[in-house]
Jmol script that loads the backbone (N, CA, C; Angstrom):
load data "model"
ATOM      1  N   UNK A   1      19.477   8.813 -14.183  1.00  0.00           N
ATOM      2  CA  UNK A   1      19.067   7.716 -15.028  1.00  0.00           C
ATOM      3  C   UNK A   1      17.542   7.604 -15.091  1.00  0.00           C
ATOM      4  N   UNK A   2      16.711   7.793 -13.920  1.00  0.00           N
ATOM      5  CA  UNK A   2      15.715   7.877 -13.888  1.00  0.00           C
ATOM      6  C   UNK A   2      14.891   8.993 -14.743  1.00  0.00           C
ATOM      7  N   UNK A   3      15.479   9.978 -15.134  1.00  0.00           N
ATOM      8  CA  UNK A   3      14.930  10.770 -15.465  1.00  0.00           C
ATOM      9  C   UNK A   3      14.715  10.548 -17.250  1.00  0.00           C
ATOM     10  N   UNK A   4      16.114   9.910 -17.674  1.00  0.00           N
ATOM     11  CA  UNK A   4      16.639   9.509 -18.894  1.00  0.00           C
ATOM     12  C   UNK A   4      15.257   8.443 -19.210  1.00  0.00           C
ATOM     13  N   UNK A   5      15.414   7.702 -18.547  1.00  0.00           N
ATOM     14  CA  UNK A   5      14.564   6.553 -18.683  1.00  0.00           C
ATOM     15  C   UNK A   5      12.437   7.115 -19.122  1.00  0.00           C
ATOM     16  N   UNK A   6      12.730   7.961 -18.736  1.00  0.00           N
ATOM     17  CA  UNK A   6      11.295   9.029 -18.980  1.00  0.00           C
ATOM     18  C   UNK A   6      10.554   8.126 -18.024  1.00  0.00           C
ATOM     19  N   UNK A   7      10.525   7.509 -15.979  1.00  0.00           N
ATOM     20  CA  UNK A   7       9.892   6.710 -15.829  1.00  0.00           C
ATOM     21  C   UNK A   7       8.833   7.417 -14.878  1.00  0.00           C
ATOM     22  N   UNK A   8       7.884   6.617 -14.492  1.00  0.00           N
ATOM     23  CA  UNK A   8       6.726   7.211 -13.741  1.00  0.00           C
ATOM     24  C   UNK A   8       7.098   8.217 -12.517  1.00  0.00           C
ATOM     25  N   UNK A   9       8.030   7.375 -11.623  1.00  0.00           N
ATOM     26  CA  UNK A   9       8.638   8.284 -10.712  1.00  0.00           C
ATOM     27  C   UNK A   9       9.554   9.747 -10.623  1.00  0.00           C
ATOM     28  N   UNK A  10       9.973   9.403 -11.976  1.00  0.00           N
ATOM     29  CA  UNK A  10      10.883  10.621 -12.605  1.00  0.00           C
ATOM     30  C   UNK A  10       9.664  11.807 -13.120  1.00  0.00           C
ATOM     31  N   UNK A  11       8.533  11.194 -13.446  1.00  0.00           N
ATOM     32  CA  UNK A  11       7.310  12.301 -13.740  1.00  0.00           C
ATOM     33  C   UNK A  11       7.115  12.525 -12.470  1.00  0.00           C
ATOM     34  N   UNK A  12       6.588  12.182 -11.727  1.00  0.00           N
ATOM     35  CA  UNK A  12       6.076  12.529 -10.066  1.00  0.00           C
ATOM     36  C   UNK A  12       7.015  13.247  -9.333  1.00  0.00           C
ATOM     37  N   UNK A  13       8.136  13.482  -9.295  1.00  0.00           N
ATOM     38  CA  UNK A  13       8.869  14.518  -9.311  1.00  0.00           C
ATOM     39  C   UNK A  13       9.091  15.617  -9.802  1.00  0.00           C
ATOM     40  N   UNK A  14       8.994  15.418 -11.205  1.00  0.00           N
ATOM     41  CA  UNK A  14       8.872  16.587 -11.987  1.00  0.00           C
ATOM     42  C   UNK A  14      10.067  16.245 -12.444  1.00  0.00           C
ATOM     43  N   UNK A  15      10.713  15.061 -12.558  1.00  0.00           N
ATOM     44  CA  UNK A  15      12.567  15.230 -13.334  1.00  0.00           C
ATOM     45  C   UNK A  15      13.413  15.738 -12.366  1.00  0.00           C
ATOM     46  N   UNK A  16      13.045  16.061 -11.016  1.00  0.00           N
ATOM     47  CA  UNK A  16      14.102  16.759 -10.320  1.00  0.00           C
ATOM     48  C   UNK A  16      14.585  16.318  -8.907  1.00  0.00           C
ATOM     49  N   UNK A  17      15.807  15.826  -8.605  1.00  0.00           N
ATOM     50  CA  UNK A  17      15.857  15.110  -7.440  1.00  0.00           C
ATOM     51  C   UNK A  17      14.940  14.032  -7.434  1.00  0.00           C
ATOM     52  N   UNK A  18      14.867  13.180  -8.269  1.00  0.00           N
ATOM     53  CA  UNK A  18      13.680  12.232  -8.077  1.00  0.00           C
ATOM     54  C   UNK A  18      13.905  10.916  -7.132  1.00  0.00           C
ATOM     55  N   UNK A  19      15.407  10.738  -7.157  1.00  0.00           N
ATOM     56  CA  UNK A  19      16.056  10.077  -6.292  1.00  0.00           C
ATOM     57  C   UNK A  19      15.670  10.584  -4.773  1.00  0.00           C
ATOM     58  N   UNK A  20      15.878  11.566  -4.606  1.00  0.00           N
ATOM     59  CA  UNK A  20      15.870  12.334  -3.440  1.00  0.00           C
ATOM     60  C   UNK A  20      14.868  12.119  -2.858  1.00  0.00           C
ATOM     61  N   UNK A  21      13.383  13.043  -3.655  1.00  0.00           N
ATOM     62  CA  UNK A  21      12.325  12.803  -3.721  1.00  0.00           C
ATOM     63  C   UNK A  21      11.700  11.779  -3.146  1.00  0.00           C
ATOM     64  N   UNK A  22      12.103  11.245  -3.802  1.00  0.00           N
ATOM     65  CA  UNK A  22      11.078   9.496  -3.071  1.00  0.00           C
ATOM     66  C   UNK A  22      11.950   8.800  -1.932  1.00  0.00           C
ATOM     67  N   UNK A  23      12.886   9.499  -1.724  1.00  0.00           N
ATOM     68  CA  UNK A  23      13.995   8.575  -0.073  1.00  0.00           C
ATOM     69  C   UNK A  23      12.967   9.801   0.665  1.00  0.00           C
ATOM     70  N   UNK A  24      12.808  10.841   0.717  1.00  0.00           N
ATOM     71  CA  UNK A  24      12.353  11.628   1.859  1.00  0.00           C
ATOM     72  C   UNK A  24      10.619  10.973   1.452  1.00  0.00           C
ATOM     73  N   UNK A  25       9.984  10.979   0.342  1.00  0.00           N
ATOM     74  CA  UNK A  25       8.621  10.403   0.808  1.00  0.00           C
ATOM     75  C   UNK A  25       8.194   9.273   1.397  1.00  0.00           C
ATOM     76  N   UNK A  26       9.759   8.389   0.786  1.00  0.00           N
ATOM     77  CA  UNK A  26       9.154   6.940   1.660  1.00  0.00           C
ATOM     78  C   UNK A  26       9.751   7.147   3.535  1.00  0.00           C
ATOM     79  N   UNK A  27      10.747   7.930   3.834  1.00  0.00           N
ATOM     80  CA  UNK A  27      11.592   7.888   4.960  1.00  0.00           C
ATOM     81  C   UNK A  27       9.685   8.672   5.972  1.00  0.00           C
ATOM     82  N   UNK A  28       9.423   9.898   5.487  1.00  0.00           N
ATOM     83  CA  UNK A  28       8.459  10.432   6.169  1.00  0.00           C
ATOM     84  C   UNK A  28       7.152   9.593   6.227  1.00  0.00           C
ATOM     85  N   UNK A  29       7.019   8.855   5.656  1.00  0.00           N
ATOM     86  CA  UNK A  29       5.704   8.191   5.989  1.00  0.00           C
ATOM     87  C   UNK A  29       6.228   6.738   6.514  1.00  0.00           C
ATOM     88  N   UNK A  30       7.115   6.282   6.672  1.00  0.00           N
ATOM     89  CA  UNK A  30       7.331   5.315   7.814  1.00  0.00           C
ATOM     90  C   UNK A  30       7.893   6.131   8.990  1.00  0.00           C
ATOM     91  N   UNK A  31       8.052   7.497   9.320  1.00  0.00           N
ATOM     92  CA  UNK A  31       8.539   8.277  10.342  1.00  0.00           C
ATOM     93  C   UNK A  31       6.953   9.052  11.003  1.00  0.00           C
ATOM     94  N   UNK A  32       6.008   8.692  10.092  1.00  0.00           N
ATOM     95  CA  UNK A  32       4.457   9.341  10.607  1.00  0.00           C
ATOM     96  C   UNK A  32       3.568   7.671  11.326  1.00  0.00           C
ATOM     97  N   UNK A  33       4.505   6.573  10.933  1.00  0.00           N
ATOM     98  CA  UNK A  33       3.885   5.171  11.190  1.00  0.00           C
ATOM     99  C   UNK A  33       2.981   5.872  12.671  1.00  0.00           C
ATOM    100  N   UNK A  34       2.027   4.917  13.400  1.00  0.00           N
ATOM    101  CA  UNK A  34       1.972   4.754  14.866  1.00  0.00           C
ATOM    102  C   UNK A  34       2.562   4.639  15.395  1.00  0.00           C
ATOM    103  N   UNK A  35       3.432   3.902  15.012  1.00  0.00           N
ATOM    104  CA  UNK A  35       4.237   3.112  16.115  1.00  0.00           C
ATOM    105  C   UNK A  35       5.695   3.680  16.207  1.00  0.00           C
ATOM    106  N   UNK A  36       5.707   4.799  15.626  1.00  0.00           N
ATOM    107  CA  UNK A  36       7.332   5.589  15.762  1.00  0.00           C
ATOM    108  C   UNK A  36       6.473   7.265  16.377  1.00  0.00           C
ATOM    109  N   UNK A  37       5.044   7.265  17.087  1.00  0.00           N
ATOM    110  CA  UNK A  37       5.263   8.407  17.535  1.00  0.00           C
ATOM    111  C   UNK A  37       5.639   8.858  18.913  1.00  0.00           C
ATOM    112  N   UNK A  38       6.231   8.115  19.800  1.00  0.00           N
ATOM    113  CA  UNK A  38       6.741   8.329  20.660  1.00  0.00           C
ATOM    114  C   UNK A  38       8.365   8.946  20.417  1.00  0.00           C
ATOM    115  N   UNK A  39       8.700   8.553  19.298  1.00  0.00           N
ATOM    116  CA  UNK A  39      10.478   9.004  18.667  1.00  0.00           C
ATOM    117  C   UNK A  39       9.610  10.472  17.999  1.00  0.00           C
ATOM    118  N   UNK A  40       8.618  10.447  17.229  1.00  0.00           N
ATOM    119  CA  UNK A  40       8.655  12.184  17.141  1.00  0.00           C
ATOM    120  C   UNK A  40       8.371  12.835  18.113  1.00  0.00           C
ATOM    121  N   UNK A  41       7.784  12.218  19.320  1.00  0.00           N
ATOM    122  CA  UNK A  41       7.820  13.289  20.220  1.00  0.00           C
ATOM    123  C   UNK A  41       8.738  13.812  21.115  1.00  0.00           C
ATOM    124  N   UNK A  42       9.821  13.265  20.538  1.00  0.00           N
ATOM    125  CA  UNK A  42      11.383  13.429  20.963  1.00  0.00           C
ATOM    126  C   UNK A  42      12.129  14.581  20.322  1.00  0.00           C
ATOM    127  N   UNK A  43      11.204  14.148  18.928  1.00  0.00           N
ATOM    128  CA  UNK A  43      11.610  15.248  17.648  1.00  0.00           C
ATOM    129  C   UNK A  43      11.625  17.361  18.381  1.00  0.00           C
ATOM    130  N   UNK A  44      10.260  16.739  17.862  1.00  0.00           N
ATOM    131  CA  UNK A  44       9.269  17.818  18.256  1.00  0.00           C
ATOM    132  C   UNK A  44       7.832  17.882  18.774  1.00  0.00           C
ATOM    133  N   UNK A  45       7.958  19.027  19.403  1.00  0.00           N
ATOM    134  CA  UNK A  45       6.286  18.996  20.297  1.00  0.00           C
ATOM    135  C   UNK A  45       5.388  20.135  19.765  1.00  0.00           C
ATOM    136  N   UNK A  46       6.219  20.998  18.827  1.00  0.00           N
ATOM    137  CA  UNK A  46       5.429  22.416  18.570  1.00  0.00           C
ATOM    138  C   UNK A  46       5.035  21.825  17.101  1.00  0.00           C
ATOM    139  N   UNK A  47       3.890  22.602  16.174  1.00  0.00           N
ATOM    140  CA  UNK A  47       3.843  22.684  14.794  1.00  0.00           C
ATOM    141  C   UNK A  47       4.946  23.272  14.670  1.00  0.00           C
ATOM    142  N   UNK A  48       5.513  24.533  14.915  1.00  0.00           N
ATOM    143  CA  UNK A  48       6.543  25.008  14.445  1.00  0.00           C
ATOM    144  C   UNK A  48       7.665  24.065  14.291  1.00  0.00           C
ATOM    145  N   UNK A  49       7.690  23.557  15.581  1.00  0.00           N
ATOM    146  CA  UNK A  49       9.202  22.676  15.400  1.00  0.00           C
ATOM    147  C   UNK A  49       9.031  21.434  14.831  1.00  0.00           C
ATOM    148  N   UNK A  50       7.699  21.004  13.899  1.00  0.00           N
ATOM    149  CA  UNK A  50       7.510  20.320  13.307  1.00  0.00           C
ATOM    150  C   UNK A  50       7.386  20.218  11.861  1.00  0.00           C
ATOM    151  N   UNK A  51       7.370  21.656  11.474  1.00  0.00           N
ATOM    152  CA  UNK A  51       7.842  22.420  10.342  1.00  0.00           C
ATOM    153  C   UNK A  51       8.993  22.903   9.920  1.00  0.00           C
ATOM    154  N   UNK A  52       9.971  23.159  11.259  1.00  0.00           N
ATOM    155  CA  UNK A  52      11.070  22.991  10.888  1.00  0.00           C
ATOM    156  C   UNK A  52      12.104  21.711  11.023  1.00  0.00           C
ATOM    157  N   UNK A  53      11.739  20.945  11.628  1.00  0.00           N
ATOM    158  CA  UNK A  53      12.281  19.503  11.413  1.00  0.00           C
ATOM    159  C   UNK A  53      11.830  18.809   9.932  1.00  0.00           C
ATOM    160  N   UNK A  54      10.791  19.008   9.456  1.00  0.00           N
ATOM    161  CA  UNK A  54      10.553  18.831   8.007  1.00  0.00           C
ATOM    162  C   UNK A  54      11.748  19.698   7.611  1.00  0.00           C
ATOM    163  N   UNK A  55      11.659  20.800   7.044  1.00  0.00           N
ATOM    164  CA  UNK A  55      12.381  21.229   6.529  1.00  0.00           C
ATOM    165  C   UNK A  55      14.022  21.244   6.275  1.00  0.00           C
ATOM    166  N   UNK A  56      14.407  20.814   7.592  1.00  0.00           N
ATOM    167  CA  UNK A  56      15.571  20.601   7.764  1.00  0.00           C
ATOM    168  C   UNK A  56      15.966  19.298   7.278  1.00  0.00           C
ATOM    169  N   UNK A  57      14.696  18.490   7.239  1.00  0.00           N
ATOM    170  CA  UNK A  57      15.010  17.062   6.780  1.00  0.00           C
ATOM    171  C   UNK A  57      15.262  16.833   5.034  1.00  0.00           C
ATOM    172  N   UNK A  58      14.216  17.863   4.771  1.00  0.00           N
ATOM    173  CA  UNK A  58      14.315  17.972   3.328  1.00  0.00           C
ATOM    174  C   UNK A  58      15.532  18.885   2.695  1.00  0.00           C
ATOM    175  N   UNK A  59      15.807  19.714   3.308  1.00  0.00           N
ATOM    176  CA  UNK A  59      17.140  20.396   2.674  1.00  0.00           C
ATOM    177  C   UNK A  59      18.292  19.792   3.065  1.00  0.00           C
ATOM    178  N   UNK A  60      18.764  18.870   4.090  1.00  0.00           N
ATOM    179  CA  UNK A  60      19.924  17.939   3.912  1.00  0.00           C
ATOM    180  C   UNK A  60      19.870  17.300   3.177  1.00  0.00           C
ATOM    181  N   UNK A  61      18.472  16.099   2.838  1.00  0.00           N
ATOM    182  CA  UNK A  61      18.471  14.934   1.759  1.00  0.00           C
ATOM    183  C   UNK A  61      18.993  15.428   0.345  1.00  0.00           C
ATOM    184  N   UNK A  62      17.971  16.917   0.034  1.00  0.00           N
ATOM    185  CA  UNK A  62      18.302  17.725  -1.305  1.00  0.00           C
ATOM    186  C   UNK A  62      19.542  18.422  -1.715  1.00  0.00           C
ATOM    187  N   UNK A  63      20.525  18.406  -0.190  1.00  0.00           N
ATOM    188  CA  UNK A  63      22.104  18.698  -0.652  1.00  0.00           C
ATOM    189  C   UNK A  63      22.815  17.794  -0.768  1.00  0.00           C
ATOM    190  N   UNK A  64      22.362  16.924  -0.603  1.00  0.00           N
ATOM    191  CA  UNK A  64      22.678  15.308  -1.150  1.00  0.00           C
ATOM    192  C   UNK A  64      22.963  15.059  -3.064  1.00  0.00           C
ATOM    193  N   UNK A  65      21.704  16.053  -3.532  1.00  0.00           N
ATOM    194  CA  UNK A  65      21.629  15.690  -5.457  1.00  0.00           C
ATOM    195  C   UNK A  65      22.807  16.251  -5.677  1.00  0.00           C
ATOM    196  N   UNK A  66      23.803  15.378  -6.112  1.00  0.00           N
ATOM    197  CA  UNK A  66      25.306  16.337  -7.122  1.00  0.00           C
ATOM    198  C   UNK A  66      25.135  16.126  -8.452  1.00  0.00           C
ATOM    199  N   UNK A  67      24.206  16.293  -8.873  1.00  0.00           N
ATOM    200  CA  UNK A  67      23.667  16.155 -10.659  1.00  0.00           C
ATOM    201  C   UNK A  67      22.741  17.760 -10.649  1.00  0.00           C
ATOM    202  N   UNK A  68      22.299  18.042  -9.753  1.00  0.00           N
ATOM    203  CA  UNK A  68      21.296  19.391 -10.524  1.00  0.00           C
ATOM    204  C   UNK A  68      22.180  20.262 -10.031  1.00  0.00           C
ATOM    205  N   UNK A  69      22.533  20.879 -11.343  1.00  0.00           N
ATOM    206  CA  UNK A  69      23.443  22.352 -11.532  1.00  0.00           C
ATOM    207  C   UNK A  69      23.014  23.216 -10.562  1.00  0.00           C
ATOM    208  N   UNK A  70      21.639  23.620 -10.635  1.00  0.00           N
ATOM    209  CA  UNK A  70      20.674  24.608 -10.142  1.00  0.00           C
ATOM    210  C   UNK A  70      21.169  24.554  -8.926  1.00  0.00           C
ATOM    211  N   UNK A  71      21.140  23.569  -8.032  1.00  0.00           N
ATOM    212  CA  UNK A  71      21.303  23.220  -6.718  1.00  0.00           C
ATOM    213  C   UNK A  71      22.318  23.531  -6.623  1.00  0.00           C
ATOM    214  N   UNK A  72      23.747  23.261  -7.404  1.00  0.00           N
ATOM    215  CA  UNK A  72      24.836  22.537  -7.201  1.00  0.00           C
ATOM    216  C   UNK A  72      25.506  24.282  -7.130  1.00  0.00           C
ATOM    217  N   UNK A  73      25.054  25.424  -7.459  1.00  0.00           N
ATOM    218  CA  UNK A  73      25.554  26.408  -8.136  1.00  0.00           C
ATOM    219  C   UNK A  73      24.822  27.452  -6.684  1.00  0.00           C
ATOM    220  N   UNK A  74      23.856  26.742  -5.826  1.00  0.00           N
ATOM    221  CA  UNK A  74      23.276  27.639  -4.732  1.00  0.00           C
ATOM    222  C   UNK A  74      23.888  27.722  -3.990  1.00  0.00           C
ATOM    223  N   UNK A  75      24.379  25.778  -3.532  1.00  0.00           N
ATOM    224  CA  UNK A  75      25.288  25.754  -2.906  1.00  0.00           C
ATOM    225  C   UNK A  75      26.916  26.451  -2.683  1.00  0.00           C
ATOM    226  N   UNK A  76      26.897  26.103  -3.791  1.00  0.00           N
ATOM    227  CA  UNK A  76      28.624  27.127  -3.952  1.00  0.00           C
ATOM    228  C   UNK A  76      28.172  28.340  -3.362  1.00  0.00           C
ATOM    229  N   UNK A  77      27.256  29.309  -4.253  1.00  0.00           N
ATOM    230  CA  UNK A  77      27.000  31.042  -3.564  1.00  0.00           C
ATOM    231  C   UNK A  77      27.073  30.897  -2.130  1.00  0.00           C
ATOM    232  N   UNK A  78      26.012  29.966  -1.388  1.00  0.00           N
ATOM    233  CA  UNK A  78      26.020  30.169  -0.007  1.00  0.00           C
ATOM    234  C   UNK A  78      27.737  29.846   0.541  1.00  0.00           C
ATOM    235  N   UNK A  79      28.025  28.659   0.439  1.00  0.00           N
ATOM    236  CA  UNK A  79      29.499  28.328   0.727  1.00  0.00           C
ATOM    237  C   UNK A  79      30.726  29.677   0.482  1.00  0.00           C
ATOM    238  N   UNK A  80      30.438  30.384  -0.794  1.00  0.00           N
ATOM    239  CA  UNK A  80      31.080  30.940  -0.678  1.00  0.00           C
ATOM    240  C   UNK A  80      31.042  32.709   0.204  1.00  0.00           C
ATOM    241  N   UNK A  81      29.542  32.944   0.127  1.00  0.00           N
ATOM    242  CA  UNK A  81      28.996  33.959   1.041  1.00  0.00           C
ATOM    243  C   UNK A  81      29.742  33.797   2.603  1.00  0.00           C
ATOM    244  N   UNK A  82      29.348  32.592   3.117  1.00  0.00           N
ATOM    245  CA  UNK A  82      29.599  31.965   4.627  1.00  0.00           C
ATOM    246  C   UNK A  82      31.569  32.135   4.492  1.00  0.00           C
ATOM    247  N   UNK A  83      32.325  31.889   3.279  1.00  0.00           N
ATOM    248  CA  UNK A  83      33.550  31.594   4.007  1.00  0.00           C
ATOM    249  C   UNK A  83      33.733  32.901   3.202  1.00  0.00           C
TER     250      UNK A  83
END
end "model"
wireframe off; spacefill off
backbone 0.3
color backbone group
């Protein structure tokens, strides 16, 4: 709908996952607060494992979109590769 709507946030995305998009930008910057870095250091202690905890955070939220084909059509290949 957002995207339909032609609205600011749907541009700042680019039209894609924009929903998505902005739950992981607002979730990560109240997860970078001060006062929650004692819980990332629970997370992780390496850059690495701080790069992959991003990542991992962002590719669950983004298998979340059941509207983008693109996505929706990766998923299947892998699903069906794995079984």
């Amino acid at each position: 709908q957002l995207v339909k709507e032609k609205t600011h946030i749907a541009q700042q995305y680019n039209n894609k996952s924009v929903a998505e998009q902005n739950s992981l930008d607002l979730s990560w910057d109240l997860l970078m607060e001060p006062m929650y870095a004692d819980f990332r250091a629970c997370i992780y202690e390496t850059d690495e494992e701080f790069c992959r905890f991003r990542q991992l955070m962002v590719n669950m939220v983004l298998a979340t979109d059941i509207m983008d084909k693109e996505l929706g059509a990766l998923r299947k290949g892998r699903w069906e590769k794995a079984f």
